[in-house]
C-alpha positions in Angstrom: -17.3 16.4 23.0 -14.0 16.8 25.3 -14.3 12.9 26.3 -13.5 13.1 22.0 -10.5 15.3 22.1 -7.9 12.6 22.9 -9.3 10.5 20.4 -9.1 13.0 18.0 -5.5 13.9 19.2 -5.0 10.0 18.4 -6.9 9.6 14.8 -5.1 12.8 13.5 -1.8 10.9 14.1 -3.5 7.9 12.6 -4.4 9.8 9.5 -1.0 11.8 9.1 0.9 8.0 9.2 -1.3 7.2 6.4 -1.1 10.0 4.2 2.7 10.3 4.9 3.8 6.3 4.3 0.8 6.4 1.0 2.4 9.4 -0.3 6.3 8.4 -0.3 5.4 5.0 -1.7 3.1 6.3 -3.9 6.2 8.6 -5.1 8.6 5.9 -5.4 6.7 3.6 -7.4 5.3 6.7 -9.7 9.3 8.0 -10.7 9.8 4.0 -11.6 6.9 4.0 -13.6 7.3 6.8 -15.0 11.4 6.1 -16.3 9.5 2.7 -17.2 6.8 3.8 -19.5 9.3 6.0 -21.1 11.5 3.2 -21.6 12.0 1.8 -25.5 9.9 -1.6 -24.4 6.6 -1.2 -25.5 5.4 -4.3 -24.0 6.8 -2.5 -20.4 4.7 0.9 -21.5 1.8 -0.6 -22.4 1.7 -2.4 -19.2 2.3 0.8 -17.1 0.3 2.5 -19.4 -2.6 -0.5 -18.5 -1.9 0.2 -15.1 -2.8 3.5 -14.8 -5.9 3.9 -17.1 -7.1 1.3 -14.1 -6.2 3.2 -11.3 -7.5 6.4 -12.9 -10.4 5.0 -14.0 -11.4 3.0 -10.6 -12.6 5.0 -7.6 -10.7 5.4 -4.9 -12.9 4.2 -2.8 -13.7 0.7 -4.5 -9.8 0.5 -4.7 -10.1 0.5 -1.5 -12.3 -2.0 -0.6 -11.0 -4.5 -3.1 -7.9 -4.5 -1.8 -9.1 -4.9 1.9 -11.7 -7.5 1.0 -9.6 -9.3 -1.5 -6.3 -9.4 1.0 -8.5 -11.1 3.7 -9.8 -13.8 1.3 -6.5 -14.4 -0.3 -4.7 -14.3 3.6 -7.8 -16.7 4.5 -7.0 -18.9 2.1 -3.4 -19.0 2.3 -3.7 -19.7 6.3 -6.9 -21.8 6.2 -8.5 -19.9 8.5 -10.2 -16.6 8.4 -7.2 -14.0 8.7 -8.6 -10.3 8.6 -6.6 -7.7 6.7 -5.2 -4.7 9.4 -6.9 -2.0 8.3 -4.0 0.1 7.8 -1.9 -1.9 5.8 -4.6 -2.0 3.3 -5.3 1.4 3.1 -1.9 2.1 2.8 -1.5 -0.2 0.0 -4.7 1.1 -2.1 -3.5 4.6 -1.5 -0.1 3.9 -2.0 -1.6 2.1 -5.3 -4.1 5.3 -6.1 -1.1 7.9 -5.6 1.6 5.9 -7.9 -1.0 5.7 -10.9 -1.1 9.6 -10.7 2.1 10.2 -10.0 3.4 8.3 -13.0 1.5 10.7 -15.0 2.6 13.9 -13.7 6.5 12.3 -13.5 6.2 10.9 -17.4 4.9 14.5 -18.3 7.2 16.0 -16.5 10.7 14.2 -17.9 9.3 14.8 -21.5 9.6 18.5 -20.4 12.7 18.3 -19.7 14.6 19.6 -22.7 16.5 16.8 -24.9 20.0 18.6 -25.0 20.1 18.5 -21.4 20.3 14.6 -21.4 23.0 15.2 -24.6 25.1 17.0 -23.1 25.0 15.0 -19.5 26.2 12.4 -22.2 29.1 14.5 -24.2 30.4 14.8 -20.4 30.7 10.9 -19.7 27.7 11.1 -16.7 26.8 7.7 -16.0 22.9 6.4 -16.4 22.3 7.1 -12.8 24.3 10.1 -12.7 22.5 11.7 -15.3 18.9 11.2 -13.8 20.7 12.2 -10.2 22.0 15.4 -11.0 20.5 16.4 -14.7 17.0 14.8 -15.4 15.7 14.4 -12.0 16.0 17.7 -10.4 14.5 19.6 -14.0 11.4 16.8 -13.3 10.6 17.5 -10.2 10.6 21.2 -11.4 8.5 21.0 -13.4 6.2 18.6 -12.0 6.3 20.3 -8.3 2.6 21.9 -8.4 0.6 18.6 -9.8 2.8 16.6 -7.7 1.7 19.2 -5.0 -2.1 18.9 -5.7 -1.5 15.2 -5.4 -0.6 15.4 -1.7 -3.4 17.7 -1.5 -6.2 14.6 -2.8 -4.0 12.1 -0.9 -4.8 13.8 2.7 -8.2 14.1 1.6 -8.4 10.3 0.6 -7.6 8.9 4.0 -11.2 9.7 5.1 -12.3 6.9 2.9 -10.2 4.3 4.7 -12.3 4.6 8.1 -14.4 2.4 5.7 -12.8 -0.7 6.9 -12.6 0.1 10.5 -9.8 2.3 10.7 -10.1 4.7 13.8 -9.0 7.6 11.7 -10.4 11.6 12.2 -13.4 10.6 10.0 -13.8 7.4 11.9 -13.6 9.8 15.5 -16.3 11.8 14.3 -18.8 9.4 13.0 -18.9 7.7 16.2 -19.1 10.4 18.1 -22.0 12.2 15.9 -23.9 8.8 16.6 -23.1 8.2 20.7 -23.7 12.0 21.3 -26.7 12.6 18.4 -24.4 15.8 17.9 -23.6 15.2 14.0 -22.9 18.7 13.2 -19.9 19.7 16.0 -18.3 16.6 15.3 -17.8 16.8 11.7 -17.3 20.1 11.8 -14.3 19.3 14.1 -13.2 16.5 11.6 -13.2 19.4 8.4 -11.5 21.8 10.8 -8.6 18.6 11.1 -8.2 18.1 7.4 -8.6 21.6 6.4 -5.3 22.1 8.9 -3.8 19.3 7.2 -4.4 20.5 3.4 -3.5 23.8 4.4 -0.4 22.8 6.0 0.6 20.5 2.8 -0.1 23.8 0.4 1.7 26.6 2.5 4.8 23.9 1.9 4.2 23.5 -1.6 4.1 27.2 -2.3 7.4 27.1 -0.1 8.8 24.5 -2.4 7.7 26.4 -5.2 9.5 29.4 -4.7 12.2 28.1 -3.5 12.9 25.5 -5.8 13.8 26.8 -9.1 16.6 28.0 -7.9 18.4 24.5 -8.7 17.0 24.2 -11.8 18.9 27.2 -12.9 
């Protein structure tokens, strides 16, 4: 087991990157779905509204290996050659991908919270589009959306397991080869739960931070 502990030091860097660059990407593209879908263009909401019925109803994991299979046959075919998909980028992209179809949810839910008089009289003050959603709508939204959105980050840390699926050397990846070389499954996955426990309880200590904290600005 200690010849494991650097490579464990390793993978739980590994597996933070991932969960980190997933999660902010995943956020961005979730608030532009969301202001989308709520958009007066029904072809645009039904489209986002398309997209995440997909991603929700799709598990994670087979997101996962479509986009990792299906990237290496479209490189492959692109370079005429084989060209294998870095195992990272892809399960940064289907997580990134699983965590946007959420998000947009908890966002859309979220702005329709936010009361209607607030935009109104953002408007009677001659606040621009962007202004509005920068000082007015946005900070209400993420209000009121801070504990799903919270839970989200939760899942997300949890998902990264399912990327050592492709290969990547990630905490679950550590600990499943080194319950096979040393026939010692128990200690090393309990050393892998120990890991993301840490992590999930690290992401909800700041979440219950934020939460306290936070509706200060929305008074």
């Amino acid at each position: 087991m200690g010849g494991f502990t650097a490579q464990f030091a390793v993978a739980l860097t590994v597996t933070v990157s991932l969960g980190l660059i997933s999660g902010c990407l995943g956020t961005a593209a979730g608030v532009f779905l969301a202001i989308s879908k709520g958009a007066a263009h029904p072809r645009l909401t039904s489209i986002v509204t398309a997209y995440t019925t997909i991603v929700r109803g799709v598990p994670e994991l087979l997101i996962i290996l479509l986009i990792y299979f299906g990237g290496t046959t479209l490189a492959s075919r692109l370079a005429g050659r084989y060209v294998e998909v870095n195992a990272f980028s892809a399960g940064v992209i289907a997580l990134s991908v699983v965590f946007s179809g959420y998000a947009t949810e908890v966002f859309r839910g979220a702005i329709a919270a936010v009361p209607s008089g607030q935009t109104e009289a953002a408007k009677a003050l001659g606040l621009s589009a962007w202004q509005r959603w920068l000082l007015i709508i946005g900070p209400q939204m993420l209000r009121l959306a801070l504990p799903a959105y919270g839970n989200l980050w939760i899942s997300l840390f949890k998902d990264t397991a399912l990327v050592s699926i492709v290969g990547l050397t990630d905490v679950m990846r550590v600990a499943y080869i080194g319950a096979g070389s040393l026939r010692s499954p128990l200690t090393f996955y309990l050393a892998a739960s120990a890991l993301y426990l840490s992590l999930t309880t690290l992401t909800l200590l700041s979440i219950r931070l934020a939460e306290r904290r936070y509706p200060a600005l929305g008074r």
